[in-house]
Structure formats: structure tokens, C-alpha cells
N, C-alpha and C positions, 0 to 999 in steps of 0.2 A: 187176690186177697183184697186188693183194693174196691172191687166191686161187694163183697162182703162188707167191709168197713159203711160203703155209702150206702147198702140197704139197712146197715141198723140204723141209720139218722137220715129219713127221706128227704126231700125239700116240703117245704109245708105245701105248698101248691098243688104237687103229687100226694100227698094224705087228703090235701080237701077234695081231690079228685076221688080218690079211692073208697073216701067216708060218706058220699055222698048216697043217700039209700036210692034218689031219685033216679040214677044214670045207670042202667044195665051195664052187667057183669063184663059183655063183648064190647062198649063205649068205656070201660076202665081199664081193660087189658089192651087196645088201641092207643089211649093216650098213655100209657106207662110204657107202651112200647114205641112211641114216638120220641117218648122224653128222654127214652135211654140210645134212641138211632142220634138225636140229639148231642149227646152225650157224646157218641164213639165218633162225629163227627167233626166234632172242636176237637177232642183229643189226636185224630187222624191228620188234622190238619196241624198239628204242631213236629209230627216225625217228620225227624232229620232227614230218614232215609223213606219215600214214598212208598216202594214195592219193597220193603225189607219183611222181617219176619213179622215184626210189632203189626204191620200193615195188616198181614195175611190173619193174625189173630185173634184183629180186628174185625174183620170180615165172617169169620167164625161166631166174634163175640156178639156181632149185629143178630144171629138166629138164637142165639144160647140166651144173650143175657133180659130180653126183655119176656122170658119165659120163666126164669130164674127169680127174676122179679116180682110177676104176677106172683107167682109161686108163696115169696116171702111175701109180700104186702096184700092180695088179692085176699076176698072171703072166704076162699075156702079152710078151712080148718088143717084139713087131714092135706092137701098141698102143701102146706105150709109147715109141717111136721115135717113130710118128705123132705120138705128143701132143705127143713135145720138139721136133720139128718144127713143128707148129701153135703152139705157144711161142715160138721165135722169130720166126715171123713176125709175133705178134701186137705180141711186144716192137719189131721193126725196124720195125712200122705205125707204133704210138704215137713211135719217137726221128723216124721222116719228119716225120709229122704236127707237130712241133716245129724243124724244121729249114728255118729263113730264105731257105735257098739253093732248098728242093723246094716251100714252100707259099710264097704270097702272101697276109698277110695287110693288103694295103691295104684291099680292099672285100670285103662280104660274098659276092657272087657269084665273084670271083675263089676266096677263101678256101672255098667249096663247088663251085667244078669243081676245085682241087686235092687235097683230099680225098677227091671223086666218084674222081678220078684214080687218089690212090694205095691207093682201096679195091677198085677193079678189079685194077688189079695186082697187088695183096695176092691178089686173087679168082684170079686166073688162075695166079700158082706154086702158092698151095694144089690146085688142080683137075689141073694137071699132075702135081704130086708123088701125089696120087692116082688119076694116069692117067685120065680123068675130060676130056674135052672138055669145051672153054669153051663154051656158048650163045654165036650166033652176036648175037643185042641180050642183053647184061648189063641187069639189074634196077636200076631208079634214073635219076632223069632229075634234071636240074638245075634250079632253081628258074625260070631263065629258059623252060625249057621251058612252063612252065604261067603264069608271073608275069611282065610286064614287067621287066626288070633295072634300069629308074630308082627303081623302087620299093626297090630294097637297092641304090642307088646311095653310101649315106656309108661314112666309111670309120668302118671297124674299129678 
């Protein structure tokens, strides 16, 4: 979320980069993705815990986020639709995800086949809006699959 927040108010530095008609498309998508290895690097160096979760995705957000970026800030048009697109739905996952009426959070099992739920769903507007057939078994099985379910029988 936080990274959505910094792409609607870039640094002026990265606009005068991006505005520039003179500097090829592959010289602005280089340095916006400098600025944001930049970025995840002062942030990495401030975790408490080095190799914790935050760390790992971090590492993740180094490939994801300066593609994201391009994406919102870059010339292309119809990229930048996509991104606002994949924006909101990433925003509409997280208010579900917090919403009493769509999740269950009595038991742990509940509380992960509703999320398993609403991240297929999420999975299948993304894949149609990109025209993009859904795989006929989505990715992810629930914890009962592999685990008795008395074992995450308390509640949450």
C-alpha cells in the first residue's frame, strides 16, 4: 500500500527523468528502477530482523516494484491503465480481506479457505481483464488438504 501511496506523488527528480522527451524509453525505465533498488535498500537497512519475512519481501519487491512503477509513471498509456487496474484490485482484496460479512474469522481454517477464496477471485478478474484463461486447478490448496483441520481447530 505504501508503495501505491509513493507512486501517486513521485520525487520531482524521477518526473524530470520520466518527462524528459530527450532520453529513451530503456534510459527511464533503468533509472526509475535504480531509484526504487534505491529505495528498498535504505528501507532493508533499517529491519530489525535481517533475514525475517519483511527482508524476503523485499527481495521480491526489488523485481516487482520497479516494473510497477514504470508501469504507473512510464509513457505508455494502455500500461498504465493495467497498473490502475491491478491497483484496485489489489486495494478491493485487502478492504475484503477485512470485511466481517466476506471472511470468517472464527477458526484458522475457516479464516484460510476464505482468503484462499477471495485470492482466486482476485486471480480470475485479474486474468480476464487480461484476457488470459483461468487454469482449469488454480494454485494453493488449504491447509486441511495436507493437515487434519482439528489441528487449527481454536479459534482466532
Amino acid at each position: 500500500m505504501d508503495a501505491f501511496e509513493d507512486l501517486e506523488n513521485p520525487p520531482s527528480s524521477v518526473l524530470a527523468v520520466l518527462r524528459n522527451r530527450w532520453l529513451s524509453d530503456s534510459f527511464k525505465e533503468t533509472a526509475l528502477a535504480t531509484a526504487c533498488w534505491s529505495v528498498l535498500k535504505a528501507k532493508r537497512r533499517l529491519l530489525m530482523v535481517p533475514d525475517g519475512f519483511i527482508s524476503h519481501f523485499y527481495s521480491v519487491s526489488e523485481h516487482v516494484s520497479p516494473i510497477l512503477a514504470f508501469g504507473f509513471l512510464g509513457p505508455k498509456e494502455h500500461l498504465s491503465e493495467v497498473c490502475g487496474f491491478f491497483k484496485h484490485q489489489i486495494q478491493q482484496y485487502l478492504k475484503d480481506m477485512f470485511d466481517l460479512d466476506l471472511v470468517r474469522y472464527n477458526t484458522v481454517p475457516l479464516l484460510a479457505e476464505d482468503i484462499l477464496q477471495l485470492s482466486r477471485r482476485r486471480s480470475e478478474i485479474l486474468l480476464g481483464y487480461l484476457g488470459v484463461e483461468a487454469p482449469s486447478e488454480m494454485n494453493g490448496t488449504l491447509a486441511g488438504d495436507n493437515v487434519p483441520l482439528e489441528d487449527f481447530g481454536e479459534a482466532v
